[in-house]
C-alpha positions as CSV (number, residue, x, y, z in Angstrom):
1,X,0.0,0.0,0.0
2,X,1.5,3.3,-0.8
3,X,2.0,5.8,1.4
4,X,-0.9,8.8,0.8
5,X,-1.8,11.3,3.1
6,X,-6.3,11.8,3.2
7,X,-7.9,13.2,0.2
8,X,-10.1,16.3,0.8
9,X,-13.5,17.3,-1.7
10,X,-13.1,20.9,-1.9
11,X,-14.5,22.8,1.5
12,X,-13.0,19.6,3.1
13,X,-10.6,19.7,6.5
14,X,-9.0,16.2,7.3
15,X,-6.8,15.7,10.0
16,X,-3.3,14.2,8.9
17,X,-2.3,11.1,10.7
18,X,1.8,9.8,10.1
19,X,1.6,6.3,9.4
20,X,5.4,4.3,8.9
21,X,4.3,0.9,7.0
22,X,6.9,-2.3,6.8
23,X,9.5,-0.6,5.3
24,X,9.6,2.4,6.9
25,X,9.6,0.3,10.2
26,X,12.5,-1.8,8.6
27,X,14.6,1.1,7.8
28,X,14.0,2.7,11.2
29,X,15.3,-0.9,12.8
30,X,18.5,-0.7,10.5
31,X,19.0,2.7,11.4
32,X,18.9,2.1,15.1
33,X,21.0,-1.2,14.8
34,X,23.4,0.8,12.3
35,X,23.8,3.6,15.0
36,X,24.8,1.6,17.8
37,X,26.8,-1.0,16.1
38,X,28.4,0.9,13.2
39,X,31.3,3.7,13.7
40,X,30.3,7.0,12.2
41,X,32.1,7.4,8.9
42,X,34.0,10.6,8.4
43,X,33.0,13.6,7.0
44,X,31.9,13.9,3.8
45,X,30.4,16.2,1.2
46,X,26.6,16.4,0.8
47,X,23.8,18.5,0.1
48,X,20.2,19.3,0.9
49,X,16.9,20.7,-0.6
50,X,15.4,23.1,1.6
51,X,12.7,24.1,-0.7
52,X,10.8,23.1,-4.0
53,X,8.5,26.3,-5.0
54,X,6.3,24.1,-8.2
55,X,4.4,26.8,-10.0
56,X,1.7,25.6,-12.3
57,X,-1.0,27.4,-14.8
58,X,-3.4,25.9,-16.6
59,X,-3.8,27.3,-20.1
60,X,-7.0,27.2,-22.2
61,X,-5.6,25.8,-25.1
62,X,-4.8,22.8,-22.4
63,X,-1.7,23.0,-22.1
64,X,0.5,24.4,-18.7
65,X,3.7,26.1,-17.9
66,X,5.4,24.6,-14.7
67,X,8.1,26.5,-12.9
68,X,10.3,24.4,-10.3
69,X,12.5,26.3,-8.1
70,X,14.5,24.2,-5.6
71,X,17.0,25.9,-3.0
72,X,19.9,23.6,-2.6
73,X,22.4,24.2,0.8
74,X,26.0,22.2,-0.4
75,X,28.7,21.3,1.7
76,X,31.6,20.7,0.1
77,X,32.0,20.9,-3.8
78,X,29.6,20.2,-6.1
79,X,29.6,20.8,-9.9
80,X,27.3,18.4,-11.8
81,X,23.2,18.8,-11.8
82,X,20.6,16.4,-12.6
83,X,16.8,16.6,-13.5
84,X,14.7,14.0,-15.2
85,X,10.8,13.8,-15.8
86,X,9.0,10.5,-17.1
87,X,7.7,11.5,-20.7
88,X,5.2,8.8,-21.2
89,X,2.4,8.7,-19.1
90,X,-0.7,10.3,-20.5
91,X,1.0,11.0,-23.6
92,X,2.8,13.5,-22.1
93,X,5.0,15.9,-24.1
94,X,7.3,18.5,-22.9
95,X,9.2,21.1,-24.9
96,X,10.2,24.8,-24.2
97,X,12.8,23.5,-21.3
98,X,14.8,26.4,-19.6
99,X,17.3,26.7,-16.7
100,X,18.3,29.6,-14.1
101,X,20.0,30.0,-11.2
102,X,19.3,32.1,-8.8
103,X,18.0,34.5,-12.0
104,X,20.7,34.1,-14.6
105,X,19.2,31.9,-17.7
106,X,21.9,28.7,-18.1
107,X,22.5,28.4,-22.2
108,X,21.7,24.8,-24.1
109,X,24.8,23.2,-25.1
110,X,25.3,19.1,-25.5
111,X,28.7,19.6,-24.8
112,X,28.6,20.8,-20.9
113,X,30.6,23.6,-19.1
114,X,29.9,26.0,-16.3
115,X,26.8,28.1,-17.6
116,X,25.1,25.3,-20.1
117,X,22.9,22.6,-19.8
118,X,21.7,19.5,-21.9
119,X,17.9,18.3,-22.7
120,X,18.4,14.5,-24.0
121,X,15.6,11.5,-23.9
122,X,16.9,8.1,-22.1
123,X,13.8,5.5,-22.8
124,X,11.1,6.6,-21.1
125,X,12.6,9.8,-19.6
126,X,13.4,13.2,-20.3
127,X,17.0,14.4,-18.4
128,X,18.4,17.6,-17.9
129,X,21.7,18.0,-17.0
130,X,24.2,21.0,-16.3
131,X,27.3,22.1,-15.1
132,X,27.7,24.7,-12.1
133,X,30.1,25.3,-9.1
134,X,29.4,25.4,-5.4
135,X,31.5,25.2,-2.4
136,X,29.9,25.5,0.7
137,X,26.8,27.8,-0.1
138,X,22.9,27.9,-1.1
139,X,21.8,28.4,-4.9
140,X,18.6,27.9,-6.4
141,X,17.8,26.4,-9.3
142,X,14.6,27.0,-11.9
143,X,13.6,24.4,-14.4
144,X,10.3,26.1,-16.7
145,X,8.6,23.4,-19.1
146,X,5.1,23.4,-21.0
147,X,3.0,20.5,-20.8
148,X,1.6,20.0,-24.0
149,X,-2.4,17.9,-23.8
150,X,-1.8,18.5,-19.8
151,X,-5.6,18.5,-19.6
152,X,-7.7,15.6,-20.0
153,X,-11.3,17.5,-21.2
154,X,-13.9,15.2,-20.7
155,X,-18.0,16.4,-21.6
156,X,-18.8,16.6,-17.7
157,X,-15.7,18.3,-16.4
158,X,-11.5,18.6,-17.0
159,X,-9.1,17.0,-15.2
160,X,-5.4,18.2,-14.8
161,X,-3.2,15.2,-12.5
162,X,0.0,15.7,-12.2
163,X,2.9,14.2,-10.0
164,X,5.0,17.3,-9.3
165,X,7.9,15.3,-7.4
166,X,8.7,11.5,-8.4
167,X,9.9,9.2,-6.4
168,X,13.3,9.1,-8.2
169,X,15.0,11.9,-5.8
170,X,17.1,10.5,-3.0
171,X,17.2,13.8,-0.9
172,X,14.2,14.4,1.1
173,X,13.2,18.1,0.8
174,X,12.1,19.9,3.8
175,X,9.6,22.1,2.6
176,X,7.3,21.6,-1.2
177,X,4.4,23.6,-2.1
178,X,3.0,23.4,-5.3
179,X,0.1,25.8,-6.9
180,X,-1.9,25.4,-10.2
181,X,-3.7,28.3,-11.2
182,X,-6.6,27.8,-13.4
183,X,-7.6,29.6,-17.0
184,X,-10.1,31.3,-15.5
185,X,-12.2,30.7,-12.0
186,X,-14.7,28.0,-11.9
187,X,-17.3,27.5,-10.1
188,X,-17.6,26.4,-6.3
189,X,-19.5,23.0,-6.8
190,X,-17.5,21.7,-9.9
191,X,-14.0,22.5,-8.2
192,X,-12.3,19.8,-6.4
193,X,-9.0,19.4,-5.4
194,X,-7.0,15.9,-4.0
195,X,-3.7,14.9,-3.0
196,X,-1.7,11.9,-3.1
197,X,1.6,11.4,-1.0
198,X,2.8,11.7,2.7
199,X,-0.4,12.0,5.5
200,X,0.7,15.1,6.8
201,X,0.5,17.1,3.2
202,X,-2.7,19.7,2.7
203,X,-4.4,20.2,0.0
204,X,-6.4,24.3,-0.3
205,X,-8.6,25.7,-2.6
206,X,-7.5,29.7,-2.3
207,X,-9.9,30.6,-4.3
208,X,-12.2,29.8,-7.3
209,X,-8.7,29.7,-9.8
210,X,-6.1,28.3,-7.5
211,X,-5.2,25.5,-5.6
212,X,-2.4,24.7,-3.1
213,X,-0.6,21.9,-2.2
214,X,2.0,21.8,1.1
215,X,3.9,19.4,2.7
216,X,6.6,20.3,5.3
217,X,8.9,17.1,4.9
218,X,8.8,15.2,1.8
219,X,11.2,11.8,2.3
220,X,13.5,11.2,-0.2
221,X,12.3,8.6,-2.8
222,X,8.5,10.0,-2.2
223,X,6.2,10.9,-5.0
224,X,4.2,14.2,-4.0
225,X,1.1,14.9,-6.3
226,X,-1.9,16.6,-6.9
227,X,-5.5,16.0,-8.9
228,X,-7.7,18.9,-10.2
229,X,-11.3,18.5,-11.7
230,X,-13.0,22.0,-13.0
231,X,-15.6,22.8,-15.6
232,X,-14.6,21.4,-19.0
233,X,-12.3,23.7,-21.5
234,X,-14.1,24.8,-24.2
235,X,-10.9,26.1,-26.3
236,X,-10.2,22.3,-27.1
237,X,-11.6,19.0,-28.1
238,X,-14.2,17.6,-25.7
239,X,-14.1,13.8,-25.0
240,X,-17.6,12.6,-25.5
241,X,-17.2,10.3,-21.8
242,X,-18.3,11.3,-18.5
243,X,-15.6,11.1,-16.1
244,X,-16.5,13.5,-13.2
245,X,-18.1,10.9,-10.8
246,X,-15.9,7.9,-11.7
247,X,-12.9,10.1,-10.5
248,X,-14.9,11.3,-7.5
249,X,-15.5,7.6,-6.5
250,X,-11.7,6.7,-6.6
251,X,-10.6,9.4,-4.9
252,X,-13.5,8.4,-2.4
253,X,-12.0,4.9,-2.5
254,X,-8.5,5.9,-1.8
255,X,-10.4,8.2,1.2
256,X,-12.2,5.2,3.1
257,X,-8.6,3.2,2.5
258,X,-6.9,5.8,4.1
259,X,-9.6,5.9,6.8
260,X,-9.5,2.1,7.7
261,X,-5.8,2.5,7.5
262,X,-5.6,5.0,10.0
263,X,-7.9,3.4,12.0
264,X,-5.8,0.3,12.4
265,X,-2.8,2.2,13.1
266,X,-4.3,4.1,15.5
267,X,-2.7,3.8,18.6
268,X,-4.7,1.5,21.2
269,X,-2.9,1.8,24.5
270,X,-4.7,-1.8,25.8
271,X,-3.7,-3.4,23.0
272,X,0.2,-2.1,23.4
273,X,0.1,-2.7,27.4
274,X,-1.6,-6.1,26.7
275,X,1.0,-6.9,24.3
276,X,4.2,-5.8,25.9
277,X,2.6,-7.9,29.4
278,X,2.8,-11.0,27.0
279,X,5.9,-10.7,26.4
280,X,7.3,-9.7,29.5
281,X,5.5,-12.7,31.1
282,X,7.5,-15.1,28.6
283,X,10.9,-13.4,29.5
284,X,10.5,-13.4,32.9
285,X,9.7,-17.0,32.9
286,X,12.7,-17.8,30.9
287,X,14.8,-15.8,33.7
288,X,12.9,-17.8,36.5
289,X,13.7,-20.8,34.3
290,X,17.4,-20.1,34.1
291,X,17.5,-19.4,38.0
292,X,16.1,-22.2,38.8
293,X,18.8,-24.0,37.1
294,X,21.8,-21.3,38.6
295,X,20.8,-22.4,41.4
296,X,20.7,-25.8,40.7
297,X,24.2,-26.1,38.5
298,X,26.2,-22.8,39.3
299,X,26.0,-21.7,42.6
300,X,29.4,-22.8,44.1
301,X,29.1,-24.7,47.5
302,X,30.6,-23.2,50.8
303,X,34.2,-23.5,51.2
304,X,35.4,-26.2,54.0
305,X,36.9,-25.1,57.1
306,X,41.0,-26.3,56.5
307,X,41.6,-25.7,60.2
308,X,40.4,-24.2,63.3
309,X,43.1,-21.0,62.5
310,X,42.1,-20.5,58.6
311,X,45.8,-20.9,57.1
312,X,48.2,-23.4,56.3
313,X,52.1,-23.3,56.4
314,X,52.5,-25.2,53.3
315,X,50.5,-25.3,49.9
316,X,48.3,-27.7,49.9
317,X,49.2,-29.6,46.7
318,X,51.1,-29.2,43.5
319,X,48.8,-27.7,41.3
320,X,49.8,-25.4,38.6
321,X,50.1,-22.2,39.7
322,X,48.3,-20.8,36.9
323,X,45.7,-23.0,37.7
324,X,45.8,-22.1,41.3
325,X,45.2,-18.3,40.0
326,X,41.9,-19.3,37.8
327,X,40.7,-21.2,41.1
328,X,40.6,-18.9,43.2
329,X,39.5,-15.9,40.3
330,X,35.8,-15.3,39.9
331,X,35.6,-15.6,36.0
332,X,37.7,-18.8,36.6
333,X,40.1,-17.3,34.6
334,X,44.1,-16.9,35.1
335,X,45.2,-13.3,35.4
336,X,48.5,-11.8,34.2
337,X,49.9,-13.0,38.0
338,X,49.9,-16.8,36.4
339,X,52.5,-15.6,33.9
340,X,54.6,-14.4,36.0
341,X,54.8,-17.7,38.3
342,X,54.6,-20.2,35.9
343,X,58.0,-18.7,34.6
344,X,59.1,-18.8,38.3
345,X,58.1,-22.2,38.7
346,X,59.6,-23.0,35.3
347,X,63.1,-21.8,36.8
348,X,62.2,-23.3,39.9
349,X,62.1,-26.7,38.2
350,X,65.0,-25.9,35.6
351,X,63.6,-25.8,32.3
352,X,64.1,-21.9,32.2
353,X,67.4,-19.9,33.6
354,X,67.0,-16.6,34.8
355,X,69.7,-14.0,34.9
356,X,70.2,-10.6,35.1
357,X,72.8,-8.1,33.7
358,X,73.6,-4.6,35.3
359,X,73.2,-1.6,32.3
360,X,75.4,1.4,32.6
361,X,73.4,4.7,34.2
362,X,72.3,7.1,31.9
363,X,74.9,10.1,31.7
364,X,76.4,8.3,34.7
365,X,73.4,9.4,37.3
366,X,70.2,8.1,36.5
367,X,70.4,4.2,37.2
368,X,68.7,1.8,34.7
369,X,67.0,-1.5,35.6
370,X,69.0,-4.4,34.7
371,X,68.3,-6.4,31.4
372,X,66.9,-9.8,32.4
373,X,67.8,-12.5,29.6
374,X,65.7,-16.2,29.7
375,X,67.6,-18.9,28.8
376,X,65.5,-22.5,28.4
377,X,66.9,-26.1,28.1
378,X,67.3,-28.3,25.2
379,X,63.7,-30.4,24.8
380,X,62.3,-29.4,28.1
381,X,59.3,-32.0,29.2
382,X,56.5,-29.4,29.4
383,X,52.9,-29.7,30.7
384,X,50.3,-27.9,27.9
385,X,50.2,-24.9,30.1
386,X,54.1,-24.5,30.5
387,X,54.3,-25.1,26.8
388,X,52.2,-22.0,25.7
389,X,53.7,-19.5,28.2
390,X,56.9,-20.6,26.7
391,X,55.7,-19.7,23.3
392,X,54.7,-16.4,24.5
393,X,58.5,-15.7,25.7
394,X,59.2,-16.8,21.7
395,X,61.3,-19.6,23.6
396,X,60.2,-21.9,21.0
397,X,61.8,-19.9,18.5
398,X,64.9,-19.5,20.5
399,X,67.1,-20.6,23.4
400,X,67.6,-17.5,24.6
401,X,65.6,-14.2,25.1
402,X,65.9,-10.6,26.8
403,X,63.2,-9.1,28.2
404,X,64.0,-6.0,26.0
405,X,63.7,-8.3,23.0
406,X,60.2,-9.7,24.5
407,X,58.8,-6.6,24.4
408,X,59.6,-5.3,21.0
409,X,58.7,-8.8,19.3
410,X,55.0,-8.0,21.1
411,X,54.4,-4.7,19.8
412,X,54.5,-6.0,16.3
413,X,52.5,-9.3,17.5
414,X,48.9,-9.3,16.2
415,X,47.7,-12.2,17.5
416,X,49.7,-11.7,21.3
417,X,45.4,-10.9,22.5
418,X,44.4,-14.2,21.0
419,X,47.5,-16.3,22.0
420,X,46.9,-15.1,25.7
421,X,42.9,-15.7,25.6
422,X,43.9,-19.0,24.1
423,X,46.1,-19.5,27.4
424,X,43.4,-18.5,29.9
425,X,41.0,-20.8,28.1
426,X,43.5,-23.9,27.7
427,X,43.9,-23.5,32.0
428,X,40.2,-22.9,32.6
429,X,39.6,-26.5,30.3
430,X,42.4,-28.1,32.9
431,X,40.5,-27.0,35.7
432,X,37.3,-28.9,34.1
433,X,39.1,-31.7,32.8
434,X,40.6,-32.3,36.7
435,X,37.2,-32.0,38.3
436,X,37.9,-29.3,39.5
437,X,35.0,-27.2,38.1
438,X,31.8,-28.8,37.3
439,X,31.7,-29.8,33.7
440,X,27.6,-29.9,33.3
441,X,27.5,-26.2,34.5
442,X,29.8,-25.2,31.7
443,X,27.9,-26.7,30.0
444,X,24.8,-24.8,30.0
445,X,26.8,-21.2,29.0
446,X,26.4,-22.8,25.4
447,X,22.6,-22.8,26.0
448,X,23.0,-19.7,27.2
449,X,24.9,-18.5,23.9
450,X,22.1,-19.7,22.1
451,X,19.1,-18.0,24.1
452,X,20.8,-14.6,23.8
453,X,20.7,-15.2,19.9
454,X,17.5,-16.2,19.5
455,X,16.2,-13.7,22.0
456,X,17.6,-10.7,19.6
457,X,16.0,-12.7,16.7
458,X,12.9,-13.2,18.3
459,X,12.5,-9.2,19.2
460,X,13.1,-8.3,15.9
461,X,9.9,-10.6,14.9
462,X,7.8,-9.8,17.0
463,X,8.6,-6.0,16.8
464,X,8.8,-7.1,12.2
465,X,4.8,-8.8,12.8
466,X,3.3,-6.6,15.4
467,X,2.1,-4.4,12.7
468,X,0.1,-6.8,11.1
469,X,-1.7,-7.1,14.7
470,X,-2.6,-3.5,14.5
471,X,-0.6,-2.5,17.6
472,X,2.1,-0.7,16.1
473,X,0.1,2.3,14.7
474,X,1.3,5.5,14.4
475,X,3.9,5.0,17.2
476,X,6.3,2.6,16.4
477,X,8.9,3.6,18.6
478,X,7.1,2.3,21.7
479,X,6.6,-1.1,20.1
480,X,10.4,-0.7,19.5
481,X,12.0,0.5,22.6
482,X,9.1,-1.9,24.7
483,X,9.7,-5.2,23.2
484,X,13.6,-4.1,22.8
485,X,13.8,-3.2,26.4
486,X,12.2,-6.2,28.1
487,X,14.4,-8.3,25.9
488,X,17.8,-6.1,26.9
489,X,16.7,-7.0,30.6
490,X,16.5,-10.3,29.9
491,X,19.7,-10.7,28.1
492,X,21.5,-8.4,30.8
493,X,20.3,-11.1,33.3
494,X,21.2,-14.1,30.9
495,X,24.7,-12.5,30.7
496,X,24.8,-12.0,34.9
497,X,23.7,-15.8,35.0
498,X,26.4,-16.6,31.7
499,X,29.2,-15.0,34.5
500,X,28.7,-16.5,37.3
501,X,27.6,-20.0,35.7
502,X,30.4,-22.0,36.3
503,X,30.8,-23.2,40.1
504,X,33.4,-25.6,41.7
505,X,32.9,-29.1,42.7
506,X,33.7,-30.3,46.1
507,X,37.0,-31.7,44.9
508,X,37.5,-27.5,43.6
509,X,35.8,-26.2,46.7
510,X,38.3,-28.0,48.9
511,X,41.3,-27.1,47.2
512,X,40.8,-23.6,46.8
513,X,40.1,-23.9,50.5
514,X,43.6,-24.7,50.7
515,X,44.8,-22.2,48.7
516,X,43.1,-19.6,50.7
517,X,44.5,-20.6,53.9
518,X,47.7,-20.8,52.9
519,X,47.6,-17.5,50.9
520,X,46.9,-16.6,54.5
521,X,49.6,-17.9,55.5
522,X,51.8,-16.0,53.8
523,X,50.5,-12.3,53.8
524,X,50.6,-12.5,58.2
525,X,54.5,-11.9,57.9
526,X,54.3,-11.3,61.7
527,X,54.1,-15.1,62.2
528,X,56.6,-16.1,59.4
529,X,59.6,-13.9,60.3
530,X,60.1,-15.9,63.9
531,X,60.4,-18.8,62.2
532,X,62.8,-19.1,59.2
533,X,62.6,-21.3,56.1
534,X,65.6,-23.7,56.3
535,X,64.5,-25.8,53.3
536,X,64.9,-23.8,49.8
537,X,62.1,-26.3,48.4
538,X,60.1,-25.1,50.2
539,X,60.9,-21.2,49.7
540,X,60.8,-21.7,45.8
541,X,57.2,-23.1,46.5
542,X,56.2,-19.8,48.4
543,X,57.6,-18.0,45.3
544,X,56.0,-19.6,43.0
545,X,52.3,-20.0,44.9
546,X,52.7,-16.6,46.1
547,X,53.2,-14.8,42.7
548,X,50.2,-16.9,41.5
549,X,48.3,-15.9,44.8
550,X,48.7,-12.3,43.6
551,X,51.2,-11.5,46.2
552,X,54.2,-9.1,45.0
553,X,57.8,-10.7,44.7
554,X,59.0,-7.8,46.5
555,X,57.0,-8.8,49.7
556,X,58.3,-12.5,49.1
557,X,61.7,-11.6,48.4
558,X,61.8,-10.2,52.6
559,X,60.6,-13.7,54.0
560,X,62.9,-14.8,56.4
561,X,65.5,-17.5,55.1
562,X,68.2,-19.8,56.2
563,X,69.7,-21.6,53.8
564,X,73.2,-23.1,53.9
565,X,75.8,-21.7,51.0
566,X,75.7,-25.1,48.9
567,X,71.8,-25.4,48.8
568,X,71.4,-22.0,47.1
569,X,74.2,-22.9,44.5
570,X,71.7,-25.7,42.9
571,X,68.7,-23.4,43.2
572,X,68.2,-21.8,39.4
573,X,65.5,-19.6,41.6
574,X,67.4,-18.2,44.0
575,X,70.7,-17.3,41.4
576,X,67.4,-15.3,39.7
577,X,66.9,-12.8,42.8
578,X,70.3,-12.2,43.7
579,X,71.3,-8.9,43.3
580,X,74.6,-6.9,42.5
581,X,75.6,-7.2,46.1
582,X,75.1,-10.6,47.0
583,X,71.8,-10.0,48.7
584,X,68.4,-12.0,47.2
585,X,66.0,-9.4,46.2
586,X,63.3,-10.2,43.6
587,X,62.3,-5.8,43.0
588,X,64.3,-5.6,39.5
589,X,63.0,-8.8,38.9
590,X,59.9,-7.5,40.1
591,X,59.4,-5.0,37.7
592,X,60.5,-7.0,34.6
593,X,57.9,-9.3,35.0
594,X,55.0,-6.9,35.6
595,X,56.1,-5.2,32.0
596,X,55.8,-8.3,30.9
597,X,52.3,-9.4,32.0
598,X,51.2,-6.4,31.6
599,X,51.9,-6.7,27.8
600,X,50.3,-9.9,27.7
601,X,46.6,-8.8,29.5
602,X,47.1,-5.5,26.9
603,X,44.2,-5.2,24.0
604,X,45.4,-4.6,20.5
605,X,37.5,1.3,19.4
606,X,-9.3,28.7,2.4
607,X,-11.2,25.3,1.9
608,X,-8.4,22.8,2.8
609,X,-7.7,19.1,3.5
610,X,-5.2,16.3,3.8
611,X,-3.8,14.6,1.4
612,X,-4.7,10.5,0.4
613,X,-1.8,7.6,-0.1
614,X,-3.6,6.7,-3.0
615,X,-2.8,8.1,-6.4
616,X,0.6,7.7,-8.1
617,X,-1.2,7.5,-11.5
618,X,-0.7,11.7,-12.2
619,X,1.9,12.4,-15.5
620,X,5.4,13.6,-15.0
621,X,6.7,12.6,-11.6
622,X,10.4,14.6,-11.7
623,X,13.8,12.6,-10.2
624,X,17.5,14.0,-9.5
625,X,20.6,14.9,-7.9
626,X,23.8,16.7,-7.3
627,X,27.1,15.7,-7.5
């Protein structure tokens, strides 16, 4: 059904109502979607038509002169003009073309320059074309034509229709009216006046001789015309059929169509509240659905007690430390603290050497840190975890490695993001594949995946079909941002419930127990610093499950030790933290490895009425552009 706005008999008000059908609702989904999810482009050149003045009288030979004057504001530079008008329709001829702007008359010349224009027929079509300059500024442009046989003379009245905008112009204009002036005034009962385009146009009979027709917005690609019927010319041949009341009953046709139309758009607030409760009711039973089943599958169970003093002065098994990290991380997850002590715990068990080599000071004052080279083994017997943070030291490219050399290889390394997502993934699949999260709870985030899909799926249906249950009317928005925001609620809770999904088992549930306690442990350094490590197995451990516990190496560098001389010699740990003096301290260390991490965990942004939608059968209909 075309757009139309309601068609007035002469002495006629109507009310205009704005109707969007399908797909003017389509285009305002892919706008909104486009605005959110697609980056605005960059600025480009454009134009718009702030005006089209269409001037139209009637001769009594039959024929009309037309006058189009359209104001054009251009931003940027524009040069080449376009105007076209279908030839064909009611055998149609036009002749006499001129142009102007702003006054001056444009000469006709084929071959096109600043100043000329062309008049050429392209099948069914008539195209003007002509050259011009603009650069940042308004100009407005007059096309005059004569419409030969523009009046259809019929023995009971004459009829001029005419389509003074086609719907080939892809600017909308922001302001058209369009007058027709008759040979000479008619009478009041044989005037009538309708037009056919957007609802909100009007239609006026001035007076007895002219007729006006307005619309404030016309959309681009939108056909804007008007139909006169007025006593029959007697200047030129009569048609012998009576036409007056067949053309009364159309436009009365395309009247109740718009009527019924507008009815069934008209907005019914029971019907939109009635709606928008059904689907509410279905999301939040979905949500109540899925919370049953958090509740059921991913809320984790309470932690144990280890002991009645919370902490332990060992760790409480030999579990990866990067897998220690995820354990104990709410997402499951390893942070950028597992990369740092599964190198440590690499050194610790000799696959990887840590040194570190004094730089000179800058200018002799300002003191550098030391360069901190990695050095690993010939085939080292690596778990899948160790093997991957060794590919993201490039060790399996190398033997050897500086720091300095880390860092530059990862500012030119596209896929560091994805290697170290991989990582975190490949320890949160060990944690499952131990039993140490629950595997059916994982699980379900694929559902989830898929509810979250088809829930955006879904609200574009129902928002694509509620027209056809007469609840969209003349307010689509509500439909929009109703159905749109009970299913954005929904998905925000699917997404809370996606989060926190996963959930230990017992076997997790005690061992992060552990953990805890002996994380404990290790942060109340009043208890510790009476009491001495003697074994250095057991002080690489409290590196090593420190680091991973999120406790700095600085603070585990001042735990109390004593170790005999020949012990530390075999330790590839303790060589790491020694510094310049002799004394183990982990700080340049320290801050080496946070660079690092930090690198890794980094992202890669008168008498007067409304117009009908019926119609689209006047002559001429007028297309074009600027470029």
């Amino acid at each position: 059904m075309s757009d139309r706005l309601l068609p007035p008999q002469a002495g006629v008000f109507l009310f205009p109502v704005l109707r969007l059908d399908m797909l003017k609702m389509i285009k305002l989904l892919i706008a909104l979607f486009s605005f959110v999810l697609i980056p605005q482009q960059a600025h480009a050149k454009s134009y718009t038509i702030d005006n089209a003045q269409i001037d139209v009288q009637i001769n009594p030979d039959g024929t009309a002169d037309v006058s189009e004057t359209r104001t054009y504001s251009f931003d940027g530079h524009f040069e080449n003009g376009e105007w076209r008008t279908n030839i064909e329709k009611n055998r149609i001829d036009i002749n006499s073309v001129s142009l102007s702007e702003d006054g001056k008359e444009y000469q006709l010349n084929s071959a096109l320059s600043p100043g000329y224009y062309s008049v050429d027929e392209f099948g069914n079509d008539l195209v003007i074309k002509w050259k011009y300059s603009a650069d940042d500024e308004t100009k407005n442009f007059t096309i005059k034509f004569k419409i030969m046989d523009a009046v259809s003379n019929y023995s009971d009245t004459a009829q001029f229709y005419w389509k003074f905008i086609g719907d080939g112009w892809g600017v909308s204009t922001q302001k058209v009216r369009a007058i027709i002036k008759l040979p000479y005034p008619a009478t009041k009962e044989h005037l009538k006046a309708w037009g056919h385009g957007p609802l909100d146009g009007v239609v006026s009979i001035t007076d007895l001789s002219t007729i006006t027709f307005e619309v404030n917005f016309l959309p681009a690609n939108t056909f804007f015309e008007g139909r006169v019927v007025f006593p029959t010319l007697s200047g030129i041949p009569i048609d012998s059929d009576t036409k007056l009341q067949e053309i009364i009953t159309e436009e009365a046709a395309y009247i109740n169509e718009t009527i019924e139309q507008e009815e069934r758009m008209k907005f019914k607030p029971f019907n939109f509240i009635f709606f928008l409760s059904l689907i509410g009711a279905l999301y939040t039973w979905k949500a109540q659905s899925w919370f049953k089943k958090w509740l059921e599958k991913g809320k984790d169970p309470k932690l144990p007690e280890i002991n009645p003093a919370g902490s332990l002065h060992e760790p409480p098994s030999d579990l990866d430390p990067a897998m220690v990290d995820a354990l104990l991380a709410f997402s499951y997850l390893p942070s950028t603290n597992s990369v740092t002590a599964t190198i440590l715990n690499l050194c610790r068990k000799k696959i990887i050497k840590i040194t570190q080599q004094k730089k000179a000071p800058v200018l002799g004052l300002f003191s550098l840190e030391p360069e901190i080279t990695f050095e690993i083994k010939d085939n080292p017997s690596l778990t899948e975890i160790e093997s991957k943070v060794v590919s993201l030291l490039y060790l399996d490219e190398q033997t050897s490695i500086t720091k300095t050399e880390i860092l530059e290889k990862l500012k030119d390394d596209t896929t560091r993001l994805t290697d170290w997502n991989a990582w975190r993934d490949k320890v949160k699949s060990q944690l499952l594949k131990n039993g140490y999260l629950d595997t059916e709870s994982n699980k379900l985030k694929s559902q989830m995946i898929i509810d979250i899909v088809f829930s955006g799926i879904f609200s574009f249906i129902v928002i694509f079909f509620a027209q056809f249950l007469g609840i969209f009317s003349s307010r689509p928005e509500l439909i929009i941002l109703g159905v749109m925001g009970i299913s954005g609620i929904y998905v925000f809770l699917l997404i809370l419930f996606y989060i926190t999904m996963d959930k230990r088992t017992l076997k997790g549930a005690q061992e992060a127990a552990g953990w805890i306690a002996f994380k404990k442990y290790l942060k109340d350094y009043s208890v510790t610093k009476n009491y001495p490590l003697e074994s250095v197995i057991i002080w690489e451990k409290y590196i090593v499950y420190g680091s991973a516990l999120g406790i700095s190496l600085k603070a585990l560098s001042e735990l109390p030790i004593k170790f005999k001389g020949a012990t530390t010699q075999t330790s590839y740990l303790y060589a790491a933290g020694l510094s310049d003096s002799g004394q183990l301290s982990f700080g340049s260390l320290s801050t080496g490895f946070n660079s690092l991490s930090s690198s890794y965990g980094a992202s890669g942004s008168g008498s007067s009425g409304g117009f009908s939608g019926g119609g689209g059968g006047g002559g001429g209909g007028s297309g074009g552009g600027m470029s």
